[in-house]
N, CA and C atoms as an extended XYZ file, in Angstrom:
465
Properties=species:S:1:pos:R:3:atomname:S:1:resname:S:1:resid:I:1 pbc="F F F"
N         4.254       14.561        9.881 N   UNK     1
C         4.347       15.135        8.536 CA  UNK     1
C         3.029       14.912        7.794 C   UNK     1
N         2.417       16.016        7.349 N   UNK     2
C         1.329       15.968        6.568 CA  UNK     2
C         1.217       15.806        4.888 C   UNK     2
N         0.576       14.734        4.727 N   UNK     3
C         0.804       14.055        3.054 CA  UNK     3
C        -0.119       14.909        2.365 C   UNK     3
N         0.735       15.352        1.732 N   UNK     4
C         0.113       16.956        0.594 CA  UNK     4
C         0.297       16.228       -0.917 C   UNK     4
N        -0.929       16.488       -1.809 N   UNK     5
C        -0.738       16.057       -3.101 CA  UNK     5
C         0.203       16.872       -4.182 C   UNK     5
N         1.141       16.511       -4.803 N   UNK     6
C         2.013       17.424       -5.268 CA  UNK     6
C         3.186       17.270       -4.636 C   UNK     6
N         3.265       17.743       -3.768 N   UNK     7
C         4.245       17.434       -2.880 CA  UNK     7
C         5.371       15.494       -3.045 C   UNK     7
N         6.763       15.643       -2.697 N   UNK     8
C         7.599       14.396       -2.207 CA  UNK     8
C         6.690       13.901       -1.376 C   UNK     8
N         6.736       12.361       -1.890 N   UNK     9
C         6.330       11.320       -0.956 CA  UNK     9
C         7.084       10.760        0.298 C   UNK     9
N         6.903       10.864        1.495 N   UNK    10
C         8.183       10.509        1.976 CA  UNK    10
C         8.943        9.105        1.363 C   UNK    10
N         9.986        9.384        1.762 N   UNK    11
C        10.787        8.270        1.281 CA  UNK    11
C        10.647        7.144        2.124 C   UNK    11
N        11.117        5.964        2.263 N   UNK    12
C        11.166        4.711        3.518 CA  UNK    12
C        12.050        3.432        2.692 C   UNK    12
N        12.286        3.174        3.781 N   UNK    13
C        13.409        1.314        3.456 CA  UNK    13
C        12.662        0.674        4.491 C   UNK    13
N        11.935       -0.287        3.860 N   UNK    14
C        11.577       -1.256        4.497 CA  UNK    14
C        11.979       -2.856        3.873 C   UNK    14
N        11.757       -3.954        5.013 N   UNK    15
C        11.845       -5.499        4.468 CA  UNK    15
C        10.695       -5.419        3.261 C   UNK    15
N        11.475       -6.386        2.733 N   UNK    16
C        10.160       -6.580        1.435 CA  UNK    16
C        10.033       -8.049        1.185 C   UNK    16
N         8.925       -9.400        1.085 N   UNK    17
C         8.973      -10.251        0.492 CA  UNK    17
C        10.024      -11.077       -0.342 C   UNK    17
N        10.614      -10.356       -0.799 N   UNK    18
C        11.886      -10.809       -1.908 CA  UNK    18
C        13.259      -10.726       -1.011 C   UNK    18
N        13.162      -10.964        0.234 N   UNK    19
C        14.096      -10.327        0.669 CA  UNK    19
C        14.959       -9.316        0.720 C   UNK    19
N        14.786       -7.946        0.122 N   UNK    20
C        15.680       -6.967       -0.232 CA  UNK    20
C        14.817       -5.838        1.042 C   UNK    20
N        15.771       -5.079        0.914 N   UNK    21
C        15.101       -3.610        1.744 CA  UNK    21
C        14.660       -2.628        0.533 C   UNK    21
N        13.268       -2.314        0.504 N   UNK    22
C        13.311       -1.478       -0.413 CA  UNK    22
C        12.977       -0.145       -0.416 C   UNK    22
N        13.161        0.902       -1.410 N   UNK    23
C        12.689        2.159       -1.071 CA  UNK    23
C        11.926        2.823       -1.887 C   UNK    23
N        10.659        3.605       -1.501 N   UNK    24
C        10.144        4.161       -2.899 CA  UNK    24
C        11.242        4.803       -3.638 C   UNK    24
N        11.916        5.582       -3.119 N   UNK    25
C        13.177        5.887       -4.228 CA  UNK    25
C        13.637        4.730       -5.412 C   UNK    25
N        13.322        3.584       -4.935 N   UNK    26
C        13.806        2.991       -6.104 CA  UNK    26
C        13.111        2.875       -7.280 C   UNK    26
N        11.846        3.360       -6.787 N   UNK    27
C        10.900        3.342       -8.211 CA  UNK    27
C        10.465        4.381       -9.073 C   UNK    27
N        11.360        5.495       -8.626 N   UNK    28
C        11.721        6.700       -9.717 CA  UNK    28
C        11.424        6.335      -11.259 C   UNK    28
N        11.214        6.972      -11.471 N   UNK    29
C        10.591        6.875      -13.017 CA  UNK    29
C         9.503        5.832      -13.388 C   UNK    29
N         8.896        5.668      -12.226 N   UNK    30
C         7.559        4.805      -12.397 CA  UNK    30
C         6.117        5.497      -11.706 C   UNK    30
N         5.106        5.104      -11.610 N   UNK    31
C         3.664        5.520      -10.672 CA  UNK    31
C         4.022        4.382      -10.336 C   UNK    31
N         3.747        4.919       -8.365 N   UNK    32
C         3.518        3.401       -7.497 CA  UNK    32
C         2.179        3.841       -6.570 C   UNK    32
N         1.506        2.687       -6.724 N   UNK    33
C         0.593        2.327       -5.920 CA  UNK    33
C         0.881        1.781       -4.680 C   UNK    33
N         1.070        3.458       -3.604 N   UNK    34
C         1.246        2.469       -2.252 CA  UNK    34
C        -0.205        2.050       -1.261 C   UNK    34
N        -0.463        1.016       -1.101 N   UNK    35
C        -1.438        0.476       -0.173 CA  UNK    35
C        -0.623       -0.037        0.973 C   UNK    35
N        -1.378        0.723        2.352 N   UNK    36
C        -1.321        0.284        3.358 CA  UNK    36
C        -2.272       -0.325        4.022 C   UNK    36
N        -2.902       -1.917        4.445 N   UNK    37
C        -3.629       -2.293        5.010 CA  UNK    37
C        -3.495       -2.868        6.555 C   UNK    37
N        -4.215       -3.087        7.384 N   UNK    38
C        -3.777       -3.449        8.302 CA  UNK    38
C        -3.312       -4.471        8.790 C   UNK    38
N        -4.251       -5.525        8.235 N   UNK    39
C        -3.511       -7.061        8.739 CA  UNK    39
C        -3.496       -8.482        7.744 C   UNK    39
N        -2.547       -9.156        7.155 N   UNK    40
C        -2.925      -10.226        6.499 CA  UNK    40
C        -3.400      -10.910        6.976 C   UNK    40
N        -4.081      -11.987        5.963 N   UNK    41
C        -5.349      -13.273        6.293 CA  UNK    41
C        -6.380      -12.941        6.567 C   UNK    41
N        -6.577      -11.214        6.981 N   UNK    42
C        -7.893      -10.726        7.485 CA  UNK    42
C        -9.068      -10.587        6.146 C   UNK    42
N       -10.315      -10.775        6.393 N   UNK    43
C       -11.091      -11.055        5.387 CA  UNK    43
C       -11.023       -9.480        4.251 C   UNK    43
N       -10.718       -8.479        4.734 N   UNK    44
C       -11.198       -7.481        3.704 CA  UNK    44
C        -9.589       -7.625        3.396 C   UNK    44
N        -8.709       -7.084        3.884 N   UNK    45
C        -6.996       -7.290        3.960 CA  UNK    45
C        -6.879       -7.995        2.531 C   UNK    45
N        -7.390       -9.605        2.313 N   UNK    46
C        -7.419      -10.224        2.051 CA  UNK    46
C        -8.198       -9.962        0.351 C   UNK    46
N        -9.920       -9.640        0.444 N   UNK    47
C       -10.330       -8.999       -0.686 CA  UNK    47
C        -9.401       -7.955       -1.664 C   UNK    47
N        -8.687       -6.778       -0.259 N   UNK    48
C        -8.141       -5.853       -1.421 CA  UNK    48
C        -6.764       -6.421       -1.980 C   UNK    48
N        -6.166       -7.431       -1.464 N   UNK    49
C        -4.626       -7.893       -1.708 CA  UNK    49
C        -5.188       -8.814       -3.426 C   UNK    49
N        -6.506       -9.550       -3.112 N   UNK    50
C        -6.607      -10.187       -4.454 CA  UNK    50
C        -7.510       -9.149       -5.495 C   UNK    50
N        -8.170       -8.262       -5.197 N   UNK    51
C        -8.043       -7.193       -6.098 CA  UNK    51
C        -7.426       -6.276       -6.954 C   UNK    51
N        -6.223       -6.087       -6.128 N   UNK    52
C        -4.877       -6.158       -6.310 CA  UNK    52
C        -4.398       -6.507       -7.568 C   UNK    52
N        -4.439       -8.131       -7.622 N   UNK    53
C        -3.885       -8.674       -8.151 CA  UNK    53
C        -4.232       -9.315       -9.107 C   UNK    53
N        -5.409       -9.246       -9.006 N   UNK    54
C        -6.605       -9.538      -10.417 CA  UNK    54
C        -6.349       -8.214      -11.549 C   UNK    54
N        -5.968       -6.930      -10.825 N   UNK    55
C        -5.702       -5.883      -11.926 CA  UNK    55
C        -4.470       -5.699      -12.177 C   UNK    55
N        -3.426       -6.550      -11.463 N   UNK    56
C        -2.056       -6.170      -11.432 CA  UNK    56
C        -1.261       -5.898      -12.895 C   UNK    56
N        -1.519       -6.932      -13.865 N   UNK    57
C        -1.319       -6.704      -15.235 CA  UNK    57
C        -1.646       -5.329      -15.813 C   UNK    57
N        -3.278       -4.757      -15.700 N   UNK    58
C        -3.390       -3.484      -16.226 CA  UNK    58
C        -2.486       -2.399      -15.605 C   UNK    58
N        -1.971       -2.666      -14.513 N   UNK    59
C        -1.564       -1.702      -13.598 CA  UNK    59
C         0.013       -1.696      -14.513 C   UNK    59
N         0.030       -2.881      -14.175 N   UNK    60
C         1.803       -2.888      -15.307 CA  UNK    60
C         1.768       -2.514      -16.523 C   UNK    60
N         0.395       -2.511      -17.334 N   UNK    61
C         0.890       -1.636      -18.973 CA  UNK    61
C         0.590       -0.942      -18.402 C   UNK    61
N         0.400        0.221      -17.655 N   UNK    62
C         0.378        1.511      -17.100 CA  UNK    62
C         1.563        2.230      -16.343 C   UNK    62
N         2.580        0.811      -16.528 N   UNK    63
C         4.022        1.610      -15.817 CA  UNK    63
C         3.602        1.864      -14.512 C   UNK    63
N         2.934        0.863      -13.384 N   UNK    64
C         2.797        1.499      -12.473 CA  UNK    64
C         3.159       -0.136      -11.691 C   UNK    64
N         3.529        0.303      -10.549 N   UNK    65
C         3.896       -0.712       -9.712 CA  UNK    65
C         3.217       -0.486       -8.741 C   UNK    65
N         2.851       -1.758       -7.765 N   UNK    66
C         2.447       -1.969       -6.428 CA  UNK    66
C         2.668       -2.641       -5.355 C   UNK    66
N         3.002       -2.040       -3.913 N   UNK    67
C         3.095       -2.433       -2.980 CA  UNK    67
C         2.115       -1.817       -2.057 C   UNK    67
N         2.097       -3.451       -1.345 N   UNK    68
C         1.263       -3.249        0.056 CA  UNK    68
C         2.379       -3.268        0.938 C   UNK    68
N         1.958       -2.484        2.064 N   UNK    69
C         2.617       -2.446        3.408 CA  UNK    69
C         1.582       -2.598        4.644 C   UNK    69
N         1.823       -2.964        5.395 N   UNK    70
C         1.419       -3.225        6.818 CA  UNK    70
C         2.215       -3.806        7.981 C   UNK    70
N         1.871       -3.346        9.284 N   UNK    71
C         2.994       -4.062       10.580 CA  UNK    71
C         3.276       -5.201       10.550 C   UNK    71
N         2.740       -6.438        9.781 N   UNK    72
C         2.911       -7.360       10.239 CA  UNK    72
C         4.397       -7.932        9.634 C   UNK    72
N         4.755       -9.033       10.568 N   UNK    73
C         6.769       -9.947        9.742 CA  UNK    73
C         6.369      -10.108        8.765 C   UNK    73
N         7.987       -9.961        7.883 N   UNK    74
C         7.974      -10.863        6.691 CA  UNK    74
C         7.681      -11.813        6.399 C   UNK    74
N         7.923      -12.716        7.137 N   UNK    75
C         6.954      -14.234        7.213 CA  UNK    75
C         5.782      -14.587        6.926 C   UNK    75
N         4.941      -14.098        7.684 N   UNK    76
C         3.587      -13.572        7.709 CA  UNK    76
C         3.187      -12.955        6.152 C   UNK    76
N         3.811      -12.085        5.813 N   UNK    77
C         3.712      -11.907        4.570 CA  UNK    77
C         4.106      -12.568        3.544 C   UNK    77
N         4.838      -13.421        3.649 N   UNK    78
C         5.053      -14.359        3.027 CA  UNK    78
C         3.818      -15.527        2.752 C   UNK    78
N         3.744      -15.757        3.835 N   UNK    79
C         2.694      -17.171        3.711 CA  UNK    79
C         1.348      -16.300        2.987 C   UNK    79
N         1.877      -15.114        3.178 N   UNK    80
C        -0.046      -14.503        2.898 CA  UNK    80
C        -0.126      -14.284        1.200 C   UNK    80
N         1.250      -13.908        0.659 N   UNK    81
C         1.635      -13.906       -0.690 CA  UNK    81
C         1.548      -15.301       -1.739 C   UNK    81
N         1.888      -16.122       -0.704 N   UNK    82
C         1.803      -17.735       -1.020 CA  UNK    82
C         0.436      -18.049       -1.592 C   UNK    82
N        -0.496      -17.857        0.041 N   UNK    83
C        -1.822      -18.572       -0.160 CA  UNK    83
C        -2.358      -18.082       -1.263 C   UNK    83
N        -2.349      -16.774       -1.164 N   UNK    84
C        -2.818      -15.873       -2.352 CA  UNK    84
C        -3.068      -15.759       -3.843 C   UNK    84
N        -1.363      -15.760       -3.939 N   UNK    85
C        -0.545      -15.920       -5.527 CA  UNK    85
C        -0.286      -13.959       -5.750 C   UNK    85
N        -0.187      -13.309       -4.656 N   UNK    86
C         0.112      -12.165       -4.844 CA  UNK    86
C         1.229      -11.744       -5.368 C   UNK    86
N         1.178      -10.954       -6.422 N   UNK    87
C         2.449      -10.919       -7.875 CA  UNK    87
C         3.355       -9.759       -7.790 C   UNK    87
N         2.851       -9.022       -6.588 N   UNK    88
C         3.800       -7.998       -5.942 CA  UNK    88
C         3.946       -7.749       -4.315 C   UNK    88
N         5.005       -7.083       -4.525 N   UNK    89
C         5.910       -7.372       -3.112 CA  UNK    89
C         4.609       -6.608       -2.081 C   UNK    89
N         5.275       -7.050       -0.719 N   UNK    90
C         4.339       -6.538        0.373 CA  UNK    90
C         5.923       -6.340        1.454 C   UNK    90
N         5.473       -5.376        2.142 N   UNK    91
C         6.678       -4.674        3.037 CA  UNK    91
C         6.247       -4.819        4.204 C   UNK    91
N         6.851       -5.069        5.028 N   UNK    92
C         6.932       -5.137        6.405 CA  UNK    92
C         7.166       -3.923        7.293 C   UNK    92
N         6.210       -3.308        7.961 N   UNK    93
C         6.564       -2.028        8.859 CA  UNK    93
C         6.019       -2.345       10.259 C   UNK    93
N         6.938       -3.346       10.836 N   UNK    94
C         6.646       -3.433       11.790 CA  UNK    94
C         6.986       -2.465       13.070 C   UNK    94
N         7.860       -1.701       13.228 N   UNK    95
C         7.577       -0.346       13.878 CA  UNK    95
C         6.908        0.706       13.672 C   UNK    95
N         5.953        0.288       12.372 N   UNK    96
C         5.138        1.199       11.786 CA  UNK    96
C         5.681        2.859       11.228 C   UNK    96
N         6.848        2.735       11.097 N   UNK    97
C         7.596        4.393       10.915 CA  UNK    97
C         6.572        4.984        9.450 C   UNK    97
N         6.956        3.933        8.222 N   UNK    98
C         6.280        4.320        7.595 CA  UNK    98
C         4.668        5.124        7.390 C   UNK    98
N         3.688        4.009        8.347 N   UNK    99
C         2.646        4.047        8.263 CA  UNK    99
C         3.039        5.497        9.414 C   UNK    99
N         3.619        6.179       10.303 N   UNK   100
C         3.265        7.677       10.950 CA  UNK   100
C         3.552        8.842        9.775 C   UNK   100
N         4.820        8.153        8.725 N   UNK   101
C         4.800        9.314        8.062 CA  UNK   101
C         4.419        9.823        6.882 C   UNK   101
N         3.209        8.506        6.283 N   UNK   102
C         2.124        9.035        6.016 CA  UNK   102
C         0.766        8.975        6.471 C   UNK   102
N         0.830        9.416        7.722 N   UNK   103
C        -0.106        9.390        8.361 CA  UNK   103
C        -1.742        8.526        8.732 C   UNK   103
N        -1.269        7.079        8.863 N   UNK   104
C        -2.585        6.600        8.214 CA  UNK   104
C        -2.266        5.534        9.950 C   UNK   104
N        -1.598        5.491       10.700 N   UNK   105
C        -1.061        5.328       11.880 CA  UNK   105
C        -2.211        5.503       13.033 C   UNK   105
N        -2.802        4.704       12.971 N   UNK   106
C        -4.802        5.631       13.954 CA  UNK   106
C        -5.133        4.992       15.154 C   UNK   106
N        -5.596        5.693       16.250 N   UNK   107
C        -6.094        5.375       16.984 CA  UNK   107
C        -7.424        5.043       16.443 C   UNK   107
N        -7.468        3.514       16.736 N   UNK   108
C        -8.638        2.953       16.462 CA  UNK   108
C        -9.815        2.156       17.393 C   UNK   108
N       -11.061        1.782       17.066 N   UNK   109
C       -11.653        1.739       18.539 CA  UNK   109
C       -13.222        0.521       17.248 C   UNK   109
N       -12.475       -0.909       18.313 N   UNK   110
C       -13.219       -1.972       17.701 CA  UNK   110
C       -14.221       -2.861       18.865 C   UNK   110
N       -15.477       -2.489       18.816 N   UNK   111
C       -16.077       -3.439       19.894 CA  UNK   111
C       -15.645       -2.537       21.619 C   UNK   111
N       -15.357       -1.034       21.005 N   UNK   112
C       -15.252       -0.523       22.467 CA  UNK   112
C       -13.950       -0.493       22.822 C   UNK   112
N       -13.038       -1.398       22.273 N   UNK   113
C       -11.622       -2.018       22.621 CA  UNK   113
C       -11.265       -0.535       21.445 C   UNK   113
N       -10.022        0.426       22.455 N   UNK   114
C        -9.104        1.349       21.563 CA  UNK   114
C        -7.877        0.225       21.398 C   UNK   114
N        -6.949        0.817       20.557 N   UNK   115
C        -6.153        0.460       19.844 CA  UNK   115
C        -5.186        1.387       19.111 C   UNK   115
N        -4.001        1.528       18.315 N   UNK   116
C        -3.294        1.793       17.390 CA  UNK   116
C        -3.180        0.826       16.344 C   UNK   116
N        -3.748        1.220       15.130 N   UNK   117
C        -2.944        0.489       13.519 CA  UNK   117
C        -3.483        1.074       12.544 C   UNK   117
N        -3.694        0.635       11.474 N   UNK   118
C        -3.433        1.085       10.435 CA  UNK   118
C        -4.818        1.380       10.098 C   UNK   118
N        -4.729        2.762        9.620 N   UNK   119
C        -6.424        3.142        8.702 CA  UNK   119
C        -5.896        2.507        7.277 C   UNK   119
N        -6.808        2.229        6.632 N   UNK   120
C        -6.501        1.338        4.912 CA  UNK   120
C        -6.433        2.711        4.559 C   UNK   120
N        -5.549        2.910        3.658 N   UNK   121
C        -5.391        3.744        2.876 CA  UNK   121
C        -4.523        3.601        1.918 C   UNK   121
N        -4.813        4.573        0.449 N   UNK   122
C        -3.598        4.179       -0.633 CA  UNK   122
C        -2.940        5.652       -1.396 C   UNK   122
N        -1.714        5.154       -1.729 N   UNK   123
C        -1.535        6.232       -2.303 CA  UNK   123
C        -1.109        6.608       -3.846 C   UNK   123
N        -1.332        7.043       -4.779 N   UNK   124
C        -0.736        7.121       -5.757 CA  UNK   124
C         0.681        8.394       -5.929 C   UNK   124
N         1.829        7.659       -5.696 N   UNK   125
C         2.932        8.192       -6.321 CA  UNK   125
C         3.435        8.524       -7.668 C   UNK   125
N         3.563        9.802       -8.126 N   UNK   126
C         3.911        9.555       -9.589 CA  UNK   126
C         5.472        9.484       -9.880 C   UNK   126
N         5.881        9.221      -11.281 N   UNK   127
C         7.118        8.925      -11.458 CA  UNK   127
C         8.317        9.894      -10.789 C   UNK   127
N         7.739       11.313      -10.750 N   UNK   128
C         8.929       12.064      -10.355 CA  UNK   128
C         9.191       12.134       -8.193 C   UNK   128
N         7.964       10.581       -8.006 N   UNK   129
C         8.301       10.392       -6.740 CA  UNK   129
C         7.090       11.372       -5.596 C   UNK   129
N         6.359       12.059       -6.597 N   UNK   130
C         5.203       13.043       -5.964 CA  UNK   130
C         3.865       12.454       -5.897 C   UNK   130
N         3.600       12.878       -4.419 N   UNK   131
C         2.128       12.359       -4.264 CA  UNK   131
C         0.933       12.675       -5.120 C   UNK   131
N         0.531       11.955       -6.099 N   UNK   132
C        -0.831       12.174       -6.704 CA  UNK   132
C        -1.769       11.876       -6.627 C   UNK   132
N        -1.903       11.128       -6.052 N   UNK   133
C        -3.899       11.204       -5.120 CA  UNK   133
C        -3.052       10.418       -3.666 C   UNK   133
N        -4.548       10.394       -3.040 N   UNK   134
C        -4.377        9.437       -1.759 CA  UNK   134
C        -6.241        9.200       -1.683 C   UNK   134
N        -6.189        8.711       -0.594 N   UNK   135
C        -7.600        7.492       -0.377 CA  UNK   135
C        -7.393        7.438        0.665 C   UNK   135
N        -8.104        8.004        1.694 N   UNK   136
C        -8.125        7.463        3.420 CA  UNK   136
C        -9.459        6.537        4.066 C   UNK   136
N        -9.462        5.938        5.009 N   UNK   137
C       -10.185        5.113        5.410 CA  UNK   137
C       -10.816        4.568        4.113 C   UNK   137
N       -10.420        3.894        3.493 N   UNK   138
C       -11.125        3.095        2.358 CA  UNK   138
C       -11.633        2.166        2.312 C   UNK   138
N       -12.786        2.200        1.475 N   UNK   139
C       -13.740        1.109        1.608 CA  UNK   139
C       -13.380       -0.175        0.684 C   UNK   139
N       -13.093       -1.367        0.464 N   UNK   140
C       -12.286       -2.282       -0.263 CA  UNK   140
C       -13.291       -2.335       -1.603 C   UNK   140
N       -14.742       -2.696       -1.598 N   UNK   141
C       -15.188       -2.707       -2.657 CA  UNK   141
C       -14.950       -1.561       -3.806 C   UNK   141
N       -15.045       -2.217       -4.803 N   UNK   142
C       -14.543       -0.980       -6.240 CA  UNK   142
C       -13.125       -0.089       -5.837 C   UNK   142
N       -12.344       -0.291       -4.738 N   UNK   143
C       -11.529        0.794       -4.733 CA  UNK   143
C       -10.428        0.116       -5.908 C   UNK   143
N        -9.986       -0.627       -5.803 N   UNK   144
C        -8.471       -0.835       -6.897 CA  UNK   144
C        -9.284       -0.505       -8.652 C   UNK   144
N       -10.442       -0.502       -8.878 N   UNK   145
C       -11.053       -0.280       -9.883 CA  UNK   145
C       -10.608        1.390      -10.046 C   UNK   145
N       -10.799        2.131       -8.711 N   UNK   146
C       -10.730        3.862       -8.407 CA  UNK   146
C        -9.487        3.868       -8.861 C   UNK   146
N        -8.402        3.542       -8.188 N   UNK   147
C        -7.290        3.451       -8.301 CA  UNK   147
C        -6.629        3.532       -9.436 C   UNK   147
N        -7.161        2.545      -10.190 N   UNK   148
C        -6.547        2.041      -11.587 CA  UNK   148
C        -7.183        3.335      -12.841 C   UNK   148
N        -8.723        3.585      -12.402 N   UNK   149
C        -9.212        4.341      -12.993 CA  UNK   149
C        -8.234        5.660      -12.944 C   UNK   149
N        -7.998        6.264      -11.737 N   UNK   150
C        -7.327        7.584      -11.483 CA  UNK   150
C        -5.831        7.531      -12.486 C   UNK   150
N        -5.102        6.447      -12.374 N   UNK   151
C        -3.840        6.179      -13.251 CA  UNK   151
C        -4.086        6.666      -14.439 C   UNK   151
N        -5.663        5.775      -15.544 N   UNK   152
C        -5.388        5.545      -16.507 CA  UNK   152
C        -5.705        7.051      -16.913 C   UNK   152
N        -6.886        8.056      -16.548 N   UNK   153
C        -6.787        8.906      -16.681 CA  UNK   153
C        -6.146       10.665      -16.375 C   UNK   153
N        -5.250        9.971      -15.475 N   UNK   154
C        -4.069       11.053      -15.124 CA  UNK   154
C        -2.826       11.074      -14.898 C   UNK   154
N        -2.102       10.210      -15.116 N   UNK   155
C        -0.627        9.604      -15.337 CA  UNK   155
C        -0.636        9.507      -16.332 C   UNK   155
């Protein structure tokens, strides 16, 4: 399925930090910031999760919520939320369903070594649940600044 701006976001239930299963459906009548990164504890992973969260407040007088997702357990995300002090949930897709159906799911190729996981990418959902921007292969510096910027002036 190809992620069109305008367009329904797909929907998904995944584990979440708080223990609940959650769904973007549940955040109807809000903008959500979905970020998908690839791996916690990893050094950039790591930059954009506390970038994150250094703007997380502006992001909330903006009515906008955020989650990260990536393959890795809840656990794992847990301890990574811990070390952190990360102030919003992170989801677990460890069959990666989510990450194929918005397409960010990549054959990737590190040191020669191919692979499958996750291209960084984010998305902005608006309240009526529709895709309003996206960000592929992203670069971590200044992006949650982009991000936040795109909200304040188009939501």
């Amino acid at each position: 399925m190809a992620i069109e701006i305008g367009k329904m976001a797909p929907d998904f239930a995944l584990e979440a930090t708080n223990g609940e299963t959650v769904r973007l459906s549940d955040f109807k009548g809000k903008n959500v910031v979905l970020y998908f990164y690839p791996k916690d504890m990893t050094p950039g992973c790591t930059t954009e999760a506390c970038d994150f969260r250094d703007q997380h407040e502006q992001f909330g007088e903006m009515g906008a919520v955020i989650l990260g997702i990536s393959p890795d357990p809840i656990e794992r995300h847990k301890k990574f939320m811990e070390k952190y002090g990360l102030p919003f949930l992170l989801l677990s897709d460890e069959d990666h369903k989510a990450a194929e159906e918005y397409d960010v799911w990549k054959l990737k190729n590190n040191f020669g070594k191919e692979y499958m996981g996750i291209e960084r990418s984010t998305f902005v959902i608006d309240k009526e649940g529709k895709v309003a921007k996206e960000w592929r292969k992203v670069k971590v510096k200044g992006h949650v600044e982009e991000a936040l910027n795109f909200i304040k002036e188009n939501l």
